[in-house]
C-alpha positions in Angstrom: 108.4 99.6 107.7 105.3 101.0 108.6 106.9 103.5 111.4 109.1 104.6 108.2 106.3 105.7 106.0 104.0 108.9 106.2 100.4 107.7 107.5 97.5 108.0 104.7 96.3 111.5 106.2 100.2 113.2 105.2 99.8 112.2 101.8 98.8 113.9 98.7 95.5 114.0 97.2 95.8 111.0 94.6 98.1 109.2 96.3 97.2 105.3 97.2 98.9 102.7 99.4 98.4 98.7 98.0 99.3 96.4 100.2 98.9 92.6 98.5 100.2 89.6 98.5 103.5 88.6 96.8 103.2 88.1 93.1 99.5 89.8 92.7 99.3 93.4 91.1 96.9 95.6 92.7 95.1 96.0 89.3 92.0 94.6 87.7 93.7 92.9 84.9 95.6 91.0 86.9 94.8 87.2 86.0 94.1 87.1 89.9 92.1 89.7 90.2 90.1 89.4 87.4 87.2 87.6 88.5 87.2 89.6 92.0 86.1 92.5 93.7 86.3 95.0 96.8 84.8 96.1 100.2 85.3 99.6 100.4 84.8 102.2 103.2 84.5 105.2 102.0 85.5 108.5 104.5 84.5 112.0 103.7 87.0 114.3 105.0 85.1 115.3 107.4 85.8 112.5 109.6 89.3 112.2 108.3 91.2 111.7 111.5 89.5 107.8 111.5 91.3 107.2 108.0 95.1 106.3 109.7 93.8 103.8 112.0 91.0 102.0 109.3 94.2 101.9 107.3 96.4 100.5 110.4 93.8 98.3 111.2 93.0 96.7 108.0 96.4 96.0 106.9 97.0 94.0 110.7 93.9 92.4 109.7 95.2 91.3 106.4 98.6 90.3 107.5 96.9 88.5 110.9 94.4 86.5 108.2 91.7 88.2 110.8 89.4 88.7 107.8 87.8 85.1 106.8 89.4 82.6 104.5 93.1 84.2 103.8 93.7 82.3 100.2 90.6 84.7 98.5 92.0 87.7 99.3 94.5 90.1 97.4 95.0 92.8 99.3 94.2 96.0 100.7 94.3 99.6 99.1 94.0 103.2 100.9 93.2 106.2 98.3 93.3 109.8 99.4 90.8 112.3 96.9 89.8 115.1 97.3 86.6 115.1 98.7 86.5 111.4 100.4 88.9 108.5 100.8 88.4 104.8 100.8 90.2 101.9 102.6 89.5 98.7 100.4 89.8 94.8 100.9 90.3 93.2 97.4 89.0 89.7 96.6 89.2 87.2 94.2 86.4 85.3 93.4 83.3 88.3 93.3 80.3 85.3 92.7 81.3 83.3 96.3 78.4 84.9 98.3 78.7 83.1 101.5 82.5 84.0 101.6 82.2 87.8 100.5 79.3 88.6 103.1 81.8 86.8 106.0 84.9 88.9 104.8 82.6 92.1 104.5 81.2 91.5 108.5 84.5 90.8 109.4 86.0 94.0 107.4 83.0 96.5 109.2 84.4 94.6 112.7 88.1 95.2 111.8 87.0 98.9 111.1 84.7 99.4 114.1 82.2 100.9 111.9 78.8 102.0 114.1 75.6 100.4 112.6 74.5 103.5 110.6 78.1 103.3 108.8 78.0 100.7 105.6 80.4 98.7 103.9 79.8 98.6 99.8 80.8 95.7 97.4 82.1 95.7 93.8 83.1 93.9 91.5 86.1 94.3 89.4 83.8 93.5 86.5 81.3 96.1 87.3 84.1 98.5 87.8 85.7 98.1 84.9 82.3 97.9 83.0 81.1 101.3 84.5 85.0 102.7 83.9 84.9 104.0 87.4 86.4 102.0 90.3 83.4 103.3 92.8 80.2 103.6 91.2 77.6 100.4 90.8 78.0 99.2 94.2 77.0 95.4 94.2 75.7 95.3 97.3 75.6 97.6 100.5 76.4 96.5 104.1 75.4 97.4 107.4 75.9 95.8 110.2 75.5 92.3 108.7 72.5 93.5 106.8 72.5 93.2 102.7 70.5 95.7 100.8 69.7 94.9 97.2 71.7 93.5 95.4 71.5 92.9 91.5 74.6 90.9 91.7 73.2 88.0 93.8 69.5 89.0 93.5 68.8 89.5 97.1 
């Protein structure tokens, strides 16, 4: 399938990829979702030529359970805007610290992300509280370092 498909830097500005798991809608309300969140990488255009291979690279991930503990996680989207796209790893249960931070160092190694790059957490909650699906970040990653966080109070 994925040879059959055009790869995230063909499409349209707008368009999104979801890859989850059978039987979970890659949407906040969804009962599975609801009490979950998302790592997110986000690209500015500029560096756009990275975007197909974070995209290859985290759905192998997802599919080769490469990313921590396989039964929390949803899913993965890829959304192309105009000025910046994100990869995303969706997970379910946003107040498991210790299982979010592993799945985020694990996410930044799947990505090969250099230490000045970061990784930032939300919340579906937050999200859908702020009405924007990328703007109170939860917490920020970089190479297995947390900054702030009002979420866990670190």
């Amino acid at each position: 399938m994925f040879n059959n498909i055009l790869p995230p830097t063909k499409l349209l500005v707008g368009s999104n990829y979801h890859l989850f798991k059978e039987g979970i809608r890659p949407m906040w309300e969804d009962p599975i979702n609801a009490k979950g969140g998302k790592w997110v990488l986000t690209n500015n255009r500029q560096r756009r030529a990275r975007l197909d291979d974070a995209w290859m690279n985290t759905m192998l991930a997802l599919i080769g359970e490469c990313l921590e503990d396989d039964d929390d996680l949803s899913g993965a989207v890829v959304s192309v805007r105009k000025t910046q796209d994100r990869v995303a790893v969706w997970t379910q249960t946003a107040t498991n610290e210790p299982l979010q931070r592993k799945v985020g160092s694990n996410f930044r190694k799947v990505l090969d992300l250099s230490k000045n790059e970061g990784l930032k957490y939300q919340s579906h909650a937050d999200a859908a509280a702020s009405g924007s699906s990328y703007q109170n970040e939860v917490y920020e990653q970089r190479q297995s370092l947390y900054i702030g966080s009002s979420h866990w109070g670190l």
